[in-house]
Backbone of each chain as ProteinMPNN parsed JSONL, in Angstrom:
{"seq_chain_A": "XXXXXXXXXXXXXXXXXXXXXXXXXXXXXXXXXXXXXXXXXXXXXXXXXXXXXXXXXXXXXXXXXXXXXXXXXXXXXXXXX", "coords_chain_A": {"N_chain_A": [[31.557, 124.596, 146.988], [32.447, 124.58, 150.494], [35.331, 123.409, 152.198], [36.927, 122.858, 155.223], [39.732, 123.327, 156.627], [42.715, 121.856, 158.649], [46.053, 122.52, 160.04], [48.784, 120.449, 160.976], [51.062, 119.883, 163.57], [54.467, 120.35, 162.038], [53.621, 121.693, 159.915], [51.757, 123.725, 160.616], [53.137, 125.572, 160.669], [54.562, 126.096, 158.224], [52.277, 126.826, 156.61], [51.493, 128.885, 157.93], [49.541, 129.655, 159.79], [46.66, 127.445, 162.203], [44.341, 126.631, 160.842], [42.451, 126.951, 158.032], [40.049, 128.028, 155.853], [38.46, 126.677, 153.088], [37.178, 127.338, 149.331], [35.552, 125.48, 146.681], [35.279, 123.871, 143.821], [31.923, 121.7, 143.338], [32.514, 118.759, 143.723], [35.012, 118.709, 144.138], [38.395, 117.033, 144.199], [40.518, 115.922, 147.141], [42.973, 115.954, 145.689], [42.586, 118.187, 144.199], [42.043, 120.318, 145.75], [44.903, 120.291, 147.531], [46.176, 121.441, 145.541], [45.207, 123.824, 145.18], [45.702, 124.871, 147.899], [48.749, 125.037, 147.851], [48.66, 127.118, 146.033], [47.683, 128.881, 147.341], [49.249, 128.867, 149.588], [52.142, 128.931, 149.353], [54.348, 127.638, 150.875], [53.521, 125.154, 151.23], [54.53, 123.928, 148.952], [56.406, 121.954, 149.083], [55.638, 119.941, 150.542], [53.976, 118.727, 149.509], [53.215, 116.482, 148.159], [53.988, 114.186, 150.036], [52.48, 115.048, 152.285], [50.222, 113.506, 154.855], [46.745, 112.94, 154.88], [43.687, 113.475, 156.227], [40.287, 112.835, 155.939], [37.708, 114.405, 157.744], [37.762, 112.066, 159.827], [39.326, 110.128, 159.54], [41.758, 108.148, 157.368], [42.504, 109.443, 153.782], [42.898, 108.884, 150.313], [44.475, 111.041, 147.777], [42.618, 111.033, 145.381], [40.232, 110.975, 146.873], [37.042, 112.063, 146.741], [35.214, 115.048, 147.746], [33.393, 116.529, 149.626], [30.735, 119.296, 150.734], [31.356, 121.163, 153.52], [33.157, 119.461, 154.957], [35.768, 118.342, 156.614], [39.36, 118.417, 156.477], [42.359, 117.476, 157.131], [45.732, 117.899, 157.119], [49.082, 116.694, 157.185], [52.169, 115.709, 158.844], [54.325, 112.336, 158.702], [53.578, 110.494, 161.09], [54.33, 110.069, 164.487], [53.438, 108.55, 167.075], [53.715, 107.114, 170.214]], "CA_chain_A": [[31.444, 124.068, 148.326], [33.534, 124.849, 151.32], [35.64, 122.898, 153.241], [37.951, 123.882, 156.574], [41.106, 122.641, 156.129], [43.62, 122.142, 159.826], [47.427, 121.922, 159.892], [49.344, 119.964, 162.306], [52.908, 119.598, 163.371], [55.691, 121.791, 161.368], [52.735, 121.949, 158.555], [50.899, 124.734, 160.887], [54.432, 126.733, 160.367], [54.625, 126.444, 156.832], [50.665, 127.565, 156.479], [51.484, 130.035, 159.004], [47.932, 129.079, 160.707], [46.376, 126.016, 162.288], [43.06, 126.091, 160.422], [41.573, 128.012, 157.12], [38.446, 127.82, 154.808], [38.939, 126.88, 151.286], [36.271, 127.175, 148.557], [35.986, 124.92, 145.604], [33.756, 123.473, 142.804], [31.676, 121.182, 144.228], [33.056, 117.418, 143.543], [36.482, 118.524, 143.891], [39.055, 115.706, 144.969], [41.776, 115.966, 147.531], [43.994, 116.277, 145.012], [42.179, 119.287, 143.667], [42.21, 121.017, 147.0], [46.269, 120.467, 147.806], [46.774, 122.393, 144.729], [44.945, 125.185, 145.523], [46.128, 125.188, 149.105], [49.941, 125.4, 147.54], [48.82, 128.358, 145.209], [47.788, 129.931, 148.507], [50.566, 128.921, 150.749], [53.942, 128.462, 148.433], [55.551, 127.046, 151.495], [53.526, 124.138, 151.518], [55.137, 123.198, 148.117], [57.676, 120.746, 148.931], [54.972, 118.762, 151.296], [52.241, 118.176, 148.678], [53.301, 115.022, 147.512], [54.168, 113.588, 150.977], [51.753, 115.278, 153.315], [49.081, 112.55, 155.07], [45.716, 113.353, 154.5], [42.659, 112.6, 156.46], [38.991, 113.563, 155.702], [37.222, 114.022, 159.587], [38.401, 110.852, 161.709], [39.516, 108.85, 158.286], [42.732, 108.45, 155.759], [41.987, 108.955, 153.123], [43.585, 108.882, 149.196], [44.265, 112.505, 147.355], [41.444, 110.751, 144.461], [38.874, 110.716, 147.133], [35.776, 112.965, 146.221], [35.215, 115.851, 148.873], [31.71, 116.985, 150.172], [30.484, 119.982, 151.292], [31.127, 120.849, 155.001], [34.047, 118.743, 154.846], [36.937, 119.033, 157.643], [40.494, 117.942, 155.702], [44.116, 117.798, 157.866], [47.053, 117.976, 156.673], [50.072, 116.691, 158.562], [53.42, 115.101, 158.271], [54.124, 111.143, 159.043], [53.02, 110.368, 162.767], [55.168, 110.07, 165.315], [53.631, 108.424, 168.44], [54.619, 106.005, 171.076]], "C_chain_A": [[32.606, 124.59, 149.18], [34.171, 123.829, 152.424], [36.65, 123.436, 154.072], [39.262, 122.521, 156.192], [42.357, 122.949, 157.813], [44.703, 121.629, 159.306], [47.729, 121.008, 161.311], [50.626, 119.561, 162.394], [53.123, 121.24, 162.938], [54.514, 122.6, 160.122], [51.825, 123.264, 159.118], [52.133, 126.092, 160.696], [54.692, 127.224, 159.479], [53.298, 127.432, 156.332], [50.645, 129.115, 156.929], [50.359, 130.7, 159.763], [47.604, 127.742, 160.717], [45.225, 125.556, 161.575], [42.942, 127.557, 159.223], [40.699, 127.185, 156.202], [39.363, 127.729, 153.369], [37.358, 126.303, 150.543], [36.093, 126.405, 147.285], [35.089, 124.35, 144.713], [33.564, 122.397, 143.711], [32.105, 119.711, 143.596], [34.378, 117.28, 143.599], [36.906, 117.191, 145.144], [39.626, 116.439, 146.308], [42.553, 117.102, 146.839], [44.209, 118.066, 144.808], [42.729, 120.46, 144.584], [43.791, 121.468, 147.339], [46.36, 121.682, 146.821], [45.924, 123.746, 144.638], [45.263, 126.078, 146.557], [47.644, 125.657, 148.389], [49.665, 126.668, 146.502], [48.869, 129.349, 146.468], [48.862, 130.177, 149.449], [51.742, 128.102, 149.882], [54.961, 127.881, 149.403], [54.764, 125.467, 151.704], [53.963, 122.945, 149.917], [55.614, 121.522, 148.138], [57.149, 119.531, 149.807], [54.059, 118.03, 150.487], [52.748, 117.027, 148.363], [53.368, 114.004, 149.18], [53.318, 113.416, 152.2], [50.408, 113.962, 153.672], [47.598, 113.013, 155.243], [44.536, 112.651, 155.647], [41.31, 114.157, 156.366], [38.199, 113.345, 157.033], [38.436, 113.401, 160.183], [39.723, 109.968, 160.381], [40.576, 109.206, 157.575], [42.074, 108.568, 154.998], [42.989, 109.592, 151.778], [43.696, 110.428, 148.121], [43.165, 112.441, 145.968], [39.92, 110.964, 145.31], [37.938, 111.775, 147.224], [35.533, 114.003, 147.438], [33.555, 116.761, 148.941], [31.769, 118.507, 150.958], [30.833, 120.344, 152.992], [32.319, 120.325, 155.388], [35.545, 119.026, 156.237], [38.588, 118.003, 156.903], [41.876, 118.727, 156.891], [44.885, 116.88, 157.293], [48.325, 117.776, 157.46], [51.016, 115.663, 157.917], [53.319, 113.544, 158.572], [54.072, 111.426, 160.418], [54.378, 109.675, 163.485], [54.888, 109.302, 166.932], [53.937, 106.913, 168.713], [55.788, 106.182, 170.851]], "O_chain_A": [[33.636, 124.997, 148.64], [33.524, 123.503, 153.42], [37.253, 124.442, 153.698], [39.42, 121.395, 155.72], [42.762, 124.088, 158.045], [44.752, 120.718, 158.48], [47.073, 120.941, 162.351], [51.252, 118.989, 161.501], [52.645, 122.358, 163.128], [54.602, 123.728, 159.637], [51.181, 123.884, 158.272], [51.893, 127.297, 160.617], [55.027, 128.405, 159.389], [53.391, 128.537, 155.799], [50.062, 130.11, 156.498], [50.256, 131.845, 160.205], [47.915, 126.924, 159.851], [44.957, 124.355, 161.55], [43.227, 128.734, 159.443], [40.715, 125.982, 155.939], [40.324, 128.301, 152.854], [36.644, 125.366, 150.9], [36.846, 126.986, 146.504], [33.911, 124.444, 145.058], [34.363, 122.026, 144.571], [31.771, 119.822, 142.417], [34.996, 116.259, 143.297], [36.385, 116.685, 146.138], [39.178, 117.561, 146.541], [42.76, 118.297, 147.05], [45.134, 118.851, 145.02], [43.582, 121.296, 144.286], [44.077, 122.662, 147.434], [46.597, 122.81, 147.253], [46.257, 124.631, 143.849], [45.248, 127.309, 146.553], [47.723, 126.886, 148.371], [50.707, 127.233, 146.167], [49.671, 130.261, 146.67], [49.274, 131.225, 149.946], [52.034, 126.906, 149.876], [56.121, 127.633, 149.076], [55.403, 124.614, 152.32], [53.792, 121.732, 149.802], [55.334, 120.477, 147.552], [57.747, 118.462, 149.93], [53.508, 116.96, 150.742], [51.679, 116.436, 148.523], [52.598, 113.045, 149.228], [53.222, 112.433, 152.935], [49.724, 113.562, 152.73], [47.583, 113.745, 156.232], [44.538, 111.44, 155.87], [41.273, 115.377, 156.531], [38.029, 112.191, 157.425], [39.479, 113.792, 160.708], [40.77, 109.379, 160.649], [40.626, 110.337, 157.092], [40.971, 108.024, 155.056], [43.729, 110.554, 151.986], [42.576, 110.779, 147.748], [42.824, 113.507, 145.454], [38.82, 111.082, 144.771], [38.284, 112.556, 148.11], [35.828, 113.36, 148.445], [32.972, 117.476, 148.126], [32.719, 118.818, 151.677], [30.38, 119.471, 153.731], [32.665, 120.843, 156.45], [36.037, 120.133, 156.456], [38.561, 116.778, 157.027], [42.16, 119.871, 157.248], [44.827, 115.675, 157.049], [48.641, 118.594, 158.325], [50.838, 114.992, 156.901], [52.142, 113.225, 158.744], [54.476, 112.489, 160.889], [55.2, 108.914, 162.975], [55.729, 109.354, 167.829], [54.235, 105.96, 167.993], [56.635, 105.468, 171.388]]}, "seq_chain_B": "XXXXXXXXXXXXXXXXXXXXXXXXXXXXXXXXXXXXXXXXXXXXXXXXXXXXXXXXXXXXXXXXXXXXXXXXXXXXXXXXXXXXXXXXXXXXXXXXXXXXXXXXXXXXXXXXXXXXXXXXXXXXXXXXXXXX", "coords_chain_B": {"N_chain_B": [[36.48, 92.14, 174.178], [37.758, 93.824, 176.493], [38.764, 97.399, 176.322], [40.382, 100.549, 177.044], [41.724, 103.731, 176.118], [43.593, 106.1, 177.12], [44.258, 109.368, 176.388], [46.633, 112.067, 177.796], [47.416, 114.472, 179.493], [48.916, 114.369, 181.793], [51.674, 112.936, 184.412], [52.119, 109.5, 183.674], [51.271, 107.24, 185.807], [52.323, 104.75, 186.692], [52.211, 102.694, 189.12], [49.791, 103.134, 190.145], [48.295, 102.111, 187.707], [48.681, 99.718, 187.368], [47.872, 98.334, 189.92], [45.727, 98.776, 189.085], [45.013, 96.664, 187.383], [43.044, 93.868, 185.811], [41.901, 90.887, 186.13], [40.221, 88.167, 184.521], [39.632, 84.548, 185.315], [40.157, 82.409, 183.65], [42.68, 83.779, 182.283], [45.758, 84.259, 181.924], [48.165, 85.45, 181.556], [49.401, 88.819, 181.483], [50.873, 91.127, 179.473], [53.42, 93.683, 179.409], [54.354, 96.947, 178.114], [56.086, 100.096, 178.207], [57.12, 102.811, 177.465], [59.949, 105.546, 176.818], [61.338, 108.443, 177.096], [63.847, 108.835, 175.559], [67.211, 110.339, 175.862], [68.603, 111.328, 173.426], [67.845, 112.558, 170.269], [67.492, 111.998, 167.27], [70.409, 112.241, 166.942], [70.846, 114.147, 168.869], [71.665, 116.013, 171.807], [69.111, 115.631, 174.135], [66.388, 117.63, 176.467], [63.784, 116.792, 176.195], [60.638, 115.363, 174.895], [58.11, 117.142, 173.025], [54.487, 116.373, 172.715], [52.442, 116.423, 169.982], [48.973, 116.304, 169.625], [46.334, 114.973, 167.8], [43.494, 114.807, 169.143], [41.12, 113.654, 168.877], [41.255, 111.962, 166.176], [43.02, 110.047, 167.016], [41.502, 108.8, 168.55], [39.404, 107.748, 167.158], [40.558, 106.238, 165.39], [42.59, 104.6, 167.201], [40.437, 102.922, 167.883], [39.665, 101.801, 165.718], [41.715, 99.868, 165.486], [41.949, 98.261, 167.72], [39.396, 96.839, 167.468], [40.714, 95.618, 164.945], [42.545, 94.119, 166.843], [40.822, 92.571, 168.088], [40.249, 90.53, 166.843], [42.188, 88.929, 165.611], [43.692, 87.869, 167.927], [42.663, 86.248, 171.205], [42.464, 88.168, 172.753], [42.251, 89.434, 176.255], [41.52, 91.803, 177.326], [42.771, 95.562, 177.13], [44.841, 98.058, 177.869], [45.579, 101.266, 177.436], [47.871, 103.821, 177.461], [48.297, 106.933, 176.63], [51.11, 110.027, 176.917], [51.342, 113.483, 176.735], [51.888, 116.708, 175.27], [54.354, 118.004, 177.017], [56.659, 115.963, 177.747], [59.513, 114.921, 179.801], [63.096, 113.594, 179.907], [63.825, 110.275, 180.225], [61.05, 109.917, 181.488], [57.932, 107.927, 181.09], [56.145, 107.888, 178.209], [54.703, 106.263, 177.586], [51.952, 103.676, 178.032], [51.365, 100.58, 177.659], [49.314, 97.971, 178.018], [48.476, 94.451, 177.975], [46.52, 92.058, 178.036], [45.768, 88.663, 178.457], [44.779, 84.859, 177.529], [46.746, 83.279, 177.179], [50.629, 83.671, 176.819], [51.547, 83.967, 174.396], [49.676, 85.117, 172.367], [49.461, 87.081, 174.446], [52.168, 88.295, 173.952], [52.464, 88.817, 171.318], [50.401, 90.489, 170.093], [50.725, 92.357, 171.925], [53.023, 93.704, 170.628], [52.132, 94.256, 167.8], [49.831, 95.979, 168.408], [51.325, 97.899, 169.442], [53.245, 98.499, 167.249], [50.86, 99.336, 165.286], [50.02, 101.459, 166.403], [52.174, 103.602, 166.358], [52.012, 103.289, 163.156], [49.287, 105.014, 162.834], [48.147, 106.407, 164.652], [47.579, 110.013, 164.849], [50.063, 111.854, 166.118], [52.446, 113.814, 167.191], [55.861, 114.747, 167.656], [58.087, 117.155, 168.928], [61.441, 117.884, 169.447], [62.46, 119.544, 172.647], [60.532, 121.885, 174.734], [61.427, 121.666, 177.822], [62.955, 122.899, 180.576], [66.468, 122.782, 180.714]], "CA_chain_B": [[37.812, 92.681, 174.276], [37.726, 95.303, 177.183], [39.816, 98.415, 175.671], [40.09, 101.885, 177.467], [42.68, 103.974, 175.656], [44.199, 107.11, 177.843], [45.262, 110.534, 176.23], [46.775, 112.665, 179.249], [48.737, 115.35, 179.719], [49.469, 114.189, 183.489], [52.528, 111.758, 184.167], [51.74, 108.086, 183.895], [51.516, 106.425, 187.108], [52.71, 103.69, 186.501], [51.913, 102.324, 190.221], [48.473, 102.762, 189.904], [47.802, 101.208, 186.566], [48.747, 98.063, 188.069], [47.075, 98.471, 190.997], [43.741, 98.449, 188.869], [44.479, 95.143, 186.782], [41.85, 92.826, 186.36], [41.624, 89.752, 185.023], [39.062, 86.699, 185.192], [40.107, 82.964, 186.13], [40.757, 81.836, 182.469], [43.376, 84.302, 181.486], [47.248, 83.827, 182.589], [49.02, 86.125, 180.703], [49.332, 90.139, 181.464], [51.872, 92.002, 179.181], [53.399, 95.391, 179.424], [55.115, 97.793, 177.492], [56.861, 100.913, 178.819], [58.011, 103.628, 176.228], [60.207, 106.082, 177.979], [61.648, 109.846, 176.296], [65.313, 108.805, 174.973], [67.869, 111.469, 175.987], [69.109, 111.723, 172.281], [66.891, 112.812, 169.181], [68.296, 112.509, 165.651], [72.039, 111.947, 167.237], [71.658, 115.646, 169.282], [71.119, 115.282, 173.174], [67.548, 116.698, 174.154], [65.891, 117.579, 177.268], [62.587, 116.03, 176.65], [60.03, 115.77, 173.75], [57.028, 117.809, 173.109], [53.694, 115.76, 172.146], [51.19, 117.151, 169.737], [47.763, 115.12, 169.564], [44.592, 115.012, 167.157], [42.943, 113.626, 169.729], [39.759, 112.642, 168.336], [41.31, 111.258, 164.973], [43.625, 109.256, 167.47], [40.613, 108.225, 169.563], [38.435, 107.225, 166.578], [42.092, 105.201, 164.931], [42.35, 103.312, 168.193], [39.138, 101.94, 168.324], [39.831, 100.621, 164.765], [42.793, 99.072, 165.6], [41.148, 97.851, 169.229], [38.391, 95.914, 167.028], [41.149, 94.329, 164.294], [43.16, 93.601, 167.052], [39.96, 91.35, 169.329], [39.117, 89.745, 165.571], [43.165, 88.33, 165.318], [43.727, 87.382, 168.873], [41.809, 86.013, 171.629], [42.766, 89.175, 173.78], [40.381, 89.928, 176.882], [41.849, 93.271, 177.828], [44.032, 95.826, 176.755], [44.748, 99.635, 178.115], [46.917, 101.95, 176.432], [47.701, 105.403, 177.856], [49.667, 107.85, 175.742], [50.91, 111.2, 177.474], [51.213, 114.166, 175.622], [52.801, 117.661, 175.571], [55.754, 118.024, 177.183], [57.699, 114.748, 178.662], [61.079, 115.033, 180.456], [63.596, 112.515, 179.167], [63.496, 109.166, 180.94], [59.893, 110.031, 181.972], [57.196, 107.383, 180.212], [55.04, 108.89, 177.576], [53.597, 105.551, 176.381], [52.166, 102.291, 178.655], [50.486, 99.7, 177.263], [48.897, 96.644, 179.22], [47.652, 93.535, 177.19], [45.908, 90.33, 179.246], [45.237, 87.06, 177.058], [45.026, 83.508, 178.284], [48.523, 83.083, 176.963], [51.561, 84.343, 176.713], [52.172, 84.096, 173.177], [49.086, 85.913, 172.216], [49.505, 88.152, 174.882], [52.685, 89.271, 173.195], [52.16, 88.77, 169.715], [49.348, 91.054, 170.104], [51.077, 94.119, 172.184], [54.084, 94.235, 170.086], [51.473, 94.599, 166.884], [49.378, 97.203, 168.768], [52.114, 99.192, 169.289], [53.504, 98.609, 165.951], [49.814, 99.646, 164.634], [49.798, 102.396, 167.348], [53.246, 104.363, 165.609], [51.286, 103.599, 162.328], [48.558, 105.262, 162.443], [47.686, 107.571, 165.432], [48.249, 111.044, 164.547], [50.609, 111.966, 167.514], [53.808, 114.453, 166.756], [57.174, 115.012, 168.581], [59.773, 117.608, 168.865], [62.724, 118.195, 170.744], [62.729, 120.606, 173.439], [59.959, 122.271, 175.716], [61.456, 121.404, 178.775], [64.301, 123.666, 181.145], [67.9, 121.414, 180.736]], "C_chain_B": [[37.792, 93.614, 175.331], [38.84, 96.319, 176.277], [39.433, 99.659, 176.526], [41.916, 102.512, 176.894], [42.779, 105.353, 176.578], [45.066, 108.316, 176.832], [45.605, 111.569, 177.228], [47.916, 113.807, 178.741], [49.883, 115.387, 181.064], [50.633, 113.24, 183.484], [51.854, 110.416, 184.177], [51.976, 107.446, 184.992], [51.128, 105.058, 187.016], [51.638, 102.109, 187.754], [50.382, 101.74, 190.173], [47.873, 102.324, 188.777], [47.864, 99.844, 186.895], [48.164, 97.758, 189.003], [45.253, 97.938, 190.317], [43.518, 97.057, 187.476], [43.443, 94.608, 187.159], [41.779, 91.877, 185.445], [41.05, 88.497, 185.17], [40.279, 85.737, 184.662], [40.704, 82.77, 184.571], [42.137, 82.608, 181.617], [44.765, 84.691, 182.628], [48.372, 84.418, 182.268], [49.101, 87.665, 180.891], [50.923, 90.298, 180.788], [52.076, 92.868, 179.027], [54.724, 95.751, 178.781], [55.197, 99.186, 178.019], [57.557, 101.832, 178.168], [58.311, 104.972, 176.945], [61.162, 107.316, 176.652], [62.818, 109.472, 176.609], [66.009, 110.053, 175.801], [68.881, 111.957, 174.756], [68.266, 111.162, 171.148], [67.719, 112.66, 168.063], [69.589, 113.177, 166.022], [72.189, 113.922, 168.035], [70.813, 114.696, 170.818], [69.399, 116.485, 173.495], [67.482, 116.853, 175.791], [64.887, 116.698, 177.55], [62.09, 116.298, 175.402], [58.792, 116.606, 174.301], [55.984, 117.178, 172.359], [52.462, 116.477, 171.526], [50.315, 116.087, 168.955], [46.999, 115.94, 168.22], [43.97, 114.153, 167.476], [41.636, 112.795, 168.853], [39.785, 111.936, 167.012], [42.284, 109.734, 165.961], [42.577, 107.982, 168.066], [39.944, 106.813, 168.295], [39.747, 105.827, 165.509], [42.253, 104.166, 165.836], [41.505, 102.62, 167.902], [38.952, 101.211, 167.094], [40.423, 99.68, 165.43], [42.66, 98.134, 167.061], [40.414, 96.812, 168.209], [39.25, 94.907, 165.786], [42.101, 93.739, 164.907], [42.255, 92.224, 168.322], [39.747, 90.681, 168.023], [40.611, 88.897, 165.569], [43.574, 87.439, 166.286], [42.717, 87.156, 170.183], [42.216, 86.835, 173.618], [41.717, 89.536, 175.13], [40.982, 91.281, 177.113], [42.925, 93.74, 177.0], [43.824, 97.904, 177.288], [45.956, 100.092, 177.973], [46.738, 103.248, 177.0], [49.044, 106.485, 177.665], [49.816, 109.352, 176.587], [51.391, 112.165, 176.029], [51.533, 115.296, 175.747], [54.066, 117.598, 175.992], [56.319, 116.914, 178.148], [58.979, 115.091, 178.8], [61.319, 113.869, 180.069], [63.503, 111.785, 180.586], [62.265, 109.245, 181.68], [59.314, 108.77, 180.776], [56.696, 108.2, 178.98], [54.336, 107.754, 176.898], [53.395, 104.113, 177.391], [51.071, 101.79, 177.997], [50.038, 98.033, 178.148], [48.078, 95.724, 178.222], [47.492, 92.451, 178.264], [45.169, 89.374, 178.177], [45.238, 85.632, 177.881], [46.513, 82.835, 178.005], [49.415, 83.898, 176.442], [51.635, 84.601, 175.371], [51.254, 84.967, 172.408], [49.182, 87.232, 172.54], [50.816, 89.059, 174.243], [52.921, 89.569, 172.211], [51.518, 90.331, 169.323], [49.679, 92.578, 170.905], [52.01, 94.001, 171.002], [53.08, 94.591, 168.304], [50.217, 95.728, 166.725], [50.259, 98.463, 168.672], [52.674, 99.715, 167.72], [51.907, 99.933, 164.715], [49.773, 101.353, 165.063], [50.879, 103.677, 166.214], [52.791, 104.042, 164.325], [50.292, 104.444, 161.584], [47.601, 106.103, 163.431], [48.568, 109.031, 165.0], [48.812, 111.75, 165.93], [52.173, 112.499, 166.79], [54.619, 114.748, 167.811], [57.871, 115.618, 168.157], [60.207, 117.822, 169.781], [62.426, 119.513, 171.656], [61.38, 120.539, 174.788], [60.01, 122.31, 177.114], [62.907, 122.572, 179.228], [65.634, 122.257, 181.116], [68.132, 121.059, 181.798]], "O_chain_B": [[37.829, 94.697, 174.745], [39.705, 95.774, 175.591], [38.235, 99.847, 176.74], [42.98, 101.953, 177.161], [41.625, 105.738, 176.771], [46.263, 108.205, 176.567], [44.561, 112.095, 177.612], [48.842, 113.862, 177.932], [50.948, 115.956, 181.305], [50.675, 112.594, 182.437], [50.843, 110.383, 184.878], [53.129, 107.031, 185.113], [50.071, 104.448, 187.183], [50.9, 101.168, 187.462], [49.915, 100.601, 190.164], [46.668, 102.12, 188.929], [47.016, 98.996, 186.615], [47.805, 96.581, 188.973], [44.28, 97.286, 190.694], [42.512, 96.655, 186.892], [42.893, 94.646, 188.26], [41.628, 91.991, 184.228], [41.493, 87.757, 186.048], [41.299, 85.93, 184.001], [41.892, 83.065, 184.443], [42.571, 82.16, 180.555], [44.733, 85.214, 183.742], [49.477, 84.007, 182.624], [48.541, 87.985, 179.842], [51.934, 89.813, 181.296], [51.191, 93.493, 178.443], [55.802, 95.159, 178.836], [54.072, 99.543, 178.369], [58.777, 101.708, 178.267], [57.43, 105.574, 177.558], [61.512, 106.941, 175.533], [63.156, 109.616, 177.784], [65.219, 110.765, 176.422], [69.782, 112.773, 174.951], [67.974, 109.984, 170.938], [68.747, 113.336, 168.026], [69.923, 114.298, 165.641], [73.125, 114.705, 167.872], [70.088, 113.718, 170.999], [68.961, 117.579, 173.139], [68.364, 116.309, 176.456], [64.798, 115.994, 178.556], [62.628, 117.14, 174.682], [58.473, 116.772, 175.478], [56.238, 117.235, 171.156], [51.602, 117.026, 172.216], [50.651, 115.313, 168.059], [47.1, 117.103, 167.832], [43.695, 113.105, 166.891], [41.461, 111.657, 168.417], [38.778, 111.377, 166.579], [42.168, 108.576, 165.563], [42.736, 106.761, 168.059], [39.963, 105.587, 168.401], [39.428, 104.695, 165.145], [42.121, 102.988, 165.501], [41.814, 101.47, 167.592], [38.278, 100.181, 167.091], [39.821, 98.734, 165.939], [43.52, 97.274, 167.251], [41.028, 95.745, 168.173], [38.838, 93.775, 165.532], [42.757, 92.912, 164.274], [42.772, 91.376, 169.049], [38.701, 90.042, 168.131], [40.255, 87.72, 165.504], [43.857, 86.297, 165.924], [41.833, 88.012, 170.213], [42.238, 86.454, 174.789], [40.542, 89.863, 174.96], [40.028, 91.953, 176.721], [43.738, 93.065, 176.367], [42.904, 98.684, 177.046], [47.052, 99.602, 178.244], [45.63, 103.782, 177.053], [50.124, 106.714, 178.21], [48.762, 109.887, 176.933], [51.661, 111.834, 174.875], [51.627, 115.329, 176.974], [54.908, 117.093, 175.25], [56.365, 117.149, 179.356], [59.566, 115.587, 177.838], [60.442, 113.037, 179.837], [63.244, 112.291, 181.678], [62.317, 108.562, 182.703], [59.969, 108.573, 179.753], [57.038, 109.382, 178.985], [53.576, 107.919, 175.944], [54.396, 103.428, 177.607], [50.021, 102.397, 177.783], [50.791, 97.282, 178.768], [47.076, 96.192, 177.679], [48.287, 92.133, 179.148], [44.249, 89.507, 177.369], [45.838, 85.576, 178.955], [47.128, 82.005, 178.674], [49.095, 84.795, 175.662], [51.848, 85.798, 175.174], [51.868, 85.719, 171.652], [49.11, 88.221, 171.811], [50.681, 90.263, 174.027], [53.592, 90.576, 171.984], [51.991, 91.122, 168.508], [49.12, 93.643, 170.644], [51.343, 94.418, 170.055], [53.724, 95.395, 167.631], [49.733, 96.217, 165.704], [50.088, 99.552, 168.125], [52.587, 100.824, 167.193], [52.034, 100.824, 163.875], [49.558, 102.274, 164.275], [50.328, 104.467, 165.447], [53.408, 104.936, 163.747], [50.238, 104.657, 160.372], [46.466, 106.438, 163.09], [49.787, 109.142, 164.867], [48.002, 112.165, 166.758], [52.875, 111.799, 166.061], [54.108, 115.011, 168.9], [58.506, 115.262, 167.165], [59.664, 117.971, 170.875], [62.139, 120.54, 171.041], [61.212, 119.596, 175.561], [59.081, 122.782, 177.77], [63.707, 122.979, 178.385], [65.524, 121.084, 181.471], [69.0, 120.208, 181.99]]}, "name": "protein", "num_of_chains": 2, "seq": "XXXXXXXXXXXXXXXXXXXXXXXXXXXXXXXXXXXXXXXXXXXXXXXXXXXXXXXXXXXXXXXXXXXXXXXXXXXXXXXXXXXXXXXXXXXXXXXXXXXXXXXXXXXXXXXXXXXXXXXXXXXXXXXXXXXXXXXXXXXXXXXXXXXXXXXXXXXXXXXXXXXXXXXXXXXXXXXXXXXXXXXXXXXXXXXXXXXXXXXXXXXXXXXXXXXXX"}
């Protein structure tokens, strides 16, 4: 399956793009995903454990199951107001 | 609950947000909050911050936090309008307006929006973008 994967913040610096495709068996987690993203981009190492996750609109947990089609961002703790 | 939440890139006019209050006979209470660009970041002096949105994860986050905040208090209104890109220091970049039939609601209920608000809208800041 494929899902698109956006950065945001300092995390589009490390990537060194705001958006790429990643391919993966199909039921992969989260989890699964980070660690393929850090094989690809070795600078997002030192975020994988910390980075906030949401699937679309939604948090969501690096266990939770990932679908086809899928849109996944990646971004540091939030900052507004 | 009325709710209209505001992402802008324009300044906040203040003036006219007040201007367009509204509030029926039973409710006695309007409170406001006012969040204004510091002139020192992580102990250095700044110009101004720079705001970067995901709006539509922000949009669709509000409107949670809009519906568990009419289920806790007996809020009738509330408008929130965040700016975004580049703010000059002592400029706004954040007003919030709550209206309740009482006070204690009414501020119970902003100071736990906002709280919710720096929770859980994806909304980033750094230093700079502005001339000194």
């Amino acid at each position: 399956m494929r899902v698109t994967v956006c950065f945001f913040s300092w995390f589009k610096d490390l990537a060194g793009c705001a958006r790429t495709e990643a391919t993966l068996p199909a039921a992969s987690t989260v989890e699964e995903l980070l660690r393929t993203l850090v094989v690809r981009f070795p600078e997002l190492a030192p975020i994988e454990r910390s980075a906030l996750i949401a699937v679309g609109l939604d948090y969501q947990q690096r266990r939770h199951v990932l679908q086809d089609g899928d849109e996944v961002s990646l971004f540091p703790p939030v900052q507004g107001g | 609950m009325k709710r209209q939440l505001t992402i802008t890139t324009e300044p906040i006019d203040e003036a006219a947000l007040l201007a367009r209050r509204s509030m029926s006979s039973g409710v006695g209470a309007a409170v406001y909050f006012v969040g204004v660009v510091r002139g020192i970041e992580d102990g250095a002096r700044i110009s101004g911050l720079d705001y970067e949105v995901f709006q539509r994860m922000v949009e669709h986050q509000m409107s949670l936090v809009f519906d568990d905040m009419a289920k806790r208090w007996p809020v009738e209104s509330v408008r929130l309008v965040h700016r975004v890109g580049v703010v000059k220091v002592g400029e706004p970049s954040l007003w919030v307006e709550v209206t309740a039939p009482h006070r204690s609601e009414a501020f119970a209920s902003c100071q736990w929006l906002i709280d919710e608000l720096k929770r859980v809208a994806p909304i980033w800041k750094k230093a700079g973008g502005c001339d000194a």
